[in-house]
GUZA-389546 format. One record per residue (C-alpha): residue number from 1; x, y, z. Coordinates in steps of 0.25 Angstrom, whole numbers, plus 2048, in hexadecimal, padded with zeros to 3 digits. Each point is the difference from the previous one (the first is absolute). Example, Ala and Ser with C-alpha at 12.3 -4.5 7.8 and 13.67 -1.06 7.14 Angstrom:
% residues 2
  nr  xx  yy  zz
   1 831 7EE 81F
   2 806 80E 7FE
***
This chain:
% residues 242
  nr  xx  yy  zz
   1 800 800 800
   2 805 80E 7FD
   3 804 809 80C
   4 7F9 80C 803
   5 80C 808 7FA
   6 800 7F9 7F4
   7 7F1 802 7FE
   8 802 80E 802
   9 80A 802 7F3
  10 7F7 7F7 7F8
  11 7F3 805 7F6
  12 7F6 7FC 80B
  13 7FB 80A 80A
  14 7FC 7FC 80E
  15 7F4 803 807
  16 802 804 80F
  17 7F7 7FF 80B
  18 805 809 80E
  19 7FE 7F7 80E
  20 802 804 80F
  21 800 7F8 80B
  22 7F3 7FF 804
  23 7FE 7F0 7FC
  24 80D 7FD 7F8
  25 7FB 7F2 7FE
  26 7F4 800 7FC
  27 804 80E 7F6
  28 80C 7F7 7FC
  29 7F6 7F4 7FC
  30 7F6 808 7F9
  31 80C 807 7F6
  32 805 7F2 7FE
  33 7F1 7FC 7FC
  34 7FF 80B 7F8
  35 80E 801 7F9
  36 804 80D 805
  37 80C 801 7F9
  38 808 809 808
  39 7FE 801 810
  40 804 80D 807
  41 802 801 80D
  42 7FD 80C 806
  43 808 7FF 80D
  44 7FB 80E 803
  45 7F4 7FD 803
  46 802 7F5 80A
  47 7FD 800 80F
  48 80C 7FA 804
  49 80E 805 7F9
  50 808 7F7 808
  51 809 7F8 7F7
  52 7FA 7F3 805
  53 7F2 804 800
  54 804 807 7F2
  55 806 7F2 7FC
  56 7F5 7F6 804
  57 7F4 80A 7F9
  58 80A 7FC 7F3
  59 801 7F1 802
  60 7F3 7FE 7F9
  61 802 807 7F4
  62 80D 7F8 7FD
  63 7F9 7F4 805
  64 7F6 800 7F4
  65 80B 804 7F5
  66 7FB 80F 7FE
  67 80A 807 7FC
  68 802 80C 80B
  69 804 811 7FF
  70 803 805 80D
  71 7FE 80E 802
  72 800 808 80D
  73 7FA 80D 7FB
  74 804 80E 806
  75 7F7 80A 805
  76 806 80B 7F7
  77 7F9 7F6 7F3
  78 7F3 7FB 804
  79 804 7F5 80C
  80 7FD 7FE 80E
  81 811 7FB 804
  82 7FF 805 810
  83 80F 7FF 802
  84 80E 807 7FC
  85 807 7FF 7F4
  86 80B 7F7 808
  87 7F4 7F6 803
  88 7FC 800 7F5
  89 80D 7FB 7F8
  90 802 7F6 80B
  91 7F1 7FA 7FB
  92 805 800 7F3
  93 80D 7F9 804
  94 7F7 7F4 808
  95 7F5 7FF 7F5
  96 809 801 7F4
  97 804 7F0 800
  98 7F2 7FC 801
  99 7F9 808 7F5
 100 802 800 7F0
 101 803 811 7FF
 102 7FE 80C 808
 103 7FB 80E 7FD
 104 805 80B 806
 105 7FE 811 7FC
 106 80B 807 7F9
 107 7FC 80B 80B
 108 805 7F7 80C
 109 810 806 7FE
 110 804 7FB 80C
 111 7FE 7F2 7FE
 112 7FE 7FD 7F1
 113 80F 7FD 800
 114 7FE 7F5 80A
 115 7F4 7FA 7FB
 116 807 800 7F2
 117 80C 7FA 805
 118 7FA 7F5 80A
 119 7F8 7FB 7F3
 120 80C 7FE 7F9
 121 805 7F8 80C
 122 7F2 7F7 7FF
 123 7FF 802 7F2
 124 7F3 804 7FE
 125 7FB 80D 7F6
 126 7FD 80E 806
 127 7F6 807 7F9
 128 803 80F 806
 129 7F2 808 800
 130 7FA 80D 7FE
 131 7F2 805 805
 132 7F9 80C 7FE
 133 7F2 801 804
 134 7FD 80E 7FC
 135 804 802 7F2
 136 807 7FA 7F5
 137 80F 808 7FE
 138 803 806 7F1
 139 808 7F5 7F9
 140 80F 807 803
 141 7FE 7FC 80F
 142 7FC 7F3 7FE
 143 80A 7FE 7F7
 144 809 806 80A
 145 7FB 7F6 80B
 146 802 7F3 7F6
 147 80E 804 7FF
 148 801 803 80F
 149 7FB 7F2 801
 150 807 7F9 7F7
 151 80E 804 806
 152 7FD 7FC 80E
 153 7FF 7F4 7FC
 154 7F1 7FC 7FD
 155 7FC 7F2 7F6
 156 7F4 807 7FF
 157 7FA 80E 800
 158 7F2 802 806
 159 7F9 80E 7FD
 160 7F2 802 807
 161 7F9 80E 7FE
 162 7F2 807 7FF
 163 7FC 801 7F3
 164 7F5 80B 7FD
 165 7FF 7FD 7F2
 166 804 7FA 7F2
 167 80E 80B 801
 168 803 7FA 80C
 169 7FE 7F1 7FA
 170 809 804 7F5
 171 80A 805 807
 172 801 7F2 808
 173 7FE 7F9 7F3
 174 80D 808 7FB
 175 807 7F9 80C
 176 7FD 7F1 7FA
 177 806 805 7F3
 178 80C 806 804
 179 805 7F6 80B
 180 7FF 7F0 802
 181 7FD 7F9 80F
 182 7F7 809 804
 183 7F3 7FF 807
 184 7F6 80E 7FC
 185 7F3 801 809
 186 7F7 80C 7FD
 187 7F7 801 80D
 188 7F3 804 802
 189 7F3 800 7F8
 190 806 806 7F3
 191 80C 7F7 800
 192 7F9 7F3 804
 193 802 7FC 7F0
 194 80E 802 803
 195 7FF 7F1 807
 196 7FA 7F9 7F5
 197 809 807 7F3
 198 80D 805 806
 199 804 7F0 801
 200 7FD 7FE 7F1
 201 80B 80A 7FF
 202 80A 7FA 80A
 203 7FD 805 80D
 204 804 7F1 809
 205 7F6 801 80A
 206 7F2 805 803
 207 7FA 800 80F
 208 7F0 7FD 802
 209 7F9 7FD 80B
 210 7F9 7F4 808
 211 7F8 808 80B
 212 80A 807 809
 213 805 80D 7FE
 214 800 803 7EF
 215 809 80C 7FC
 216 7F8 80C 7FA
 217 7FC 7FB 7F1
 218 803 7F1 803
 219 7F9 7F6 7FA
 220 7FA 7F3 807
 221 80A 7F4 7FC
 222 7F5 7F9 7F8
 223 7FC 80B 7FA
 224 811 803 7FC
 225 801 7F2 7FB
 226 7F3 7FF 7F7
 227 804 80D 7F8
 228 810 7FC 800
 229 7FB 7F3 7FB
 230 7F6 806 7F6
 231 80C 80B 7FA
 232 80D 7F7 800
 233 800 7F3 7FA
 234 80D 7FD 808
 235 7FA 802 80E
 236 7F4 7F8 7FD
 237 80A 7F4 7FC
 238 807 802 80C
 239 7F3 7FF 809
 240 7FC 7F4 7F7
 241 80F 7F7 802
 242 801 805 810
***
């Protein structure tokens, strides 16, 4: 079977589903029943952040073969992490060997180089994100924040922001042209397409939702998975072999 970095350079994009801990065993049965392709753990939102209790709410993930992104999102993009920077590298450190990839933010200076250098040691991809729930930035920014990205070290590049309208899809759209391994969400209402049809043009991964807690603009996983399906031949062979 293809490891999750491998799927991550290939043709076929991945659907992603956000889980807490809330019932790690019963959420991990319930992606492996419905193929979930890509399991992201969003340690943030866990009650515990110990790294044992952190490690036992992952155990059933790998237990049913999901293929797991671990991220431990910072206050200052969207998450809920309730600790210091330092913590928070030592999380990554303990949970790194156990998951398939992490996600951190380009934003998080202080400890993007020890993130980076502790998934190099485990061998595991990084994709280094960026979030903006406000507005989408004109293109020379973003462009300035792949770049960024890119030389700290990142596999992938993952760009998040409002979109308010069909310039604001462009101007992500632009992004999928220019650079390979990337990951191009447009959030909210006017963006929501951007989940569907920004994978047809090479963005890796799209998030959706089981219940939970959905981003703004995301679609529920069966919903993402009917109109992937219906729009790219390849991702409806995949689901077809899995």
């Amino acid at each position: 079977m293809a490891t999750l970095r491998e799927r991550l350079a290939g043709d076929v994009p991945l659907v992603a589903v956000s889980f807490g801990d809330d019932d790690a065993a019963g959420d991990a049965a319930r992606a492996r029943d419905l193929g979930v392709d890509l399991a992201e753990l969003r340690i943030d939102w866990h009650r515990s952040t110990e790294p044992g209790d952190v490690l036992r709410a992952v155990e059933p993930f790998r237990a049913a073969g999901l293929p797991t992104l671990a991220t431990i999102r910072s206050k200052a993009e969207g998450g809920y992490w309730p600790g210091d920077d330092a913590a928070r590298l030592r999380l990554f450190e303990a949970v790194l060997p156990h998951v398939d990839a992490v996600d951190v933010e380009l934003s998080s200076a202080e400890i993007l180089p020890g993130v980076i250098a502790a998934a190099r040691a485990a061998d595991r991809p990084v994709i280094v994100s960026y979030h903006d729930f406000d507005a989408t930035p004109p293109e020379p920014a973003l462009r300035a924040t792949v770049e960024a990205a890119l030389a700290a070290g990142a596999d992938l590049v993952k760009i998040s922001t409002m979109a308010h309208g069909a310039r604001d899809l462009r101007v992500l759209a632009g992004l999928l042209v220019r650079y390979d391994s990337m990951i191009v969400i447009g959030m909210g209402a006017e963006g929501a397409g951007s989940r569907v049809f920004f994978p047809l043009l090479g963005s890796r991964v799209t998030y959706s939702a089981i219940g939970g807690r959905p981003a703004p603009g995301q679609l529920p996983f069966a919903d993402t998975v009917r109109l992937l399906s219906q729009f790219s031949p390849a991702y409806a062979a995949s689901r077809a072999a899995a």
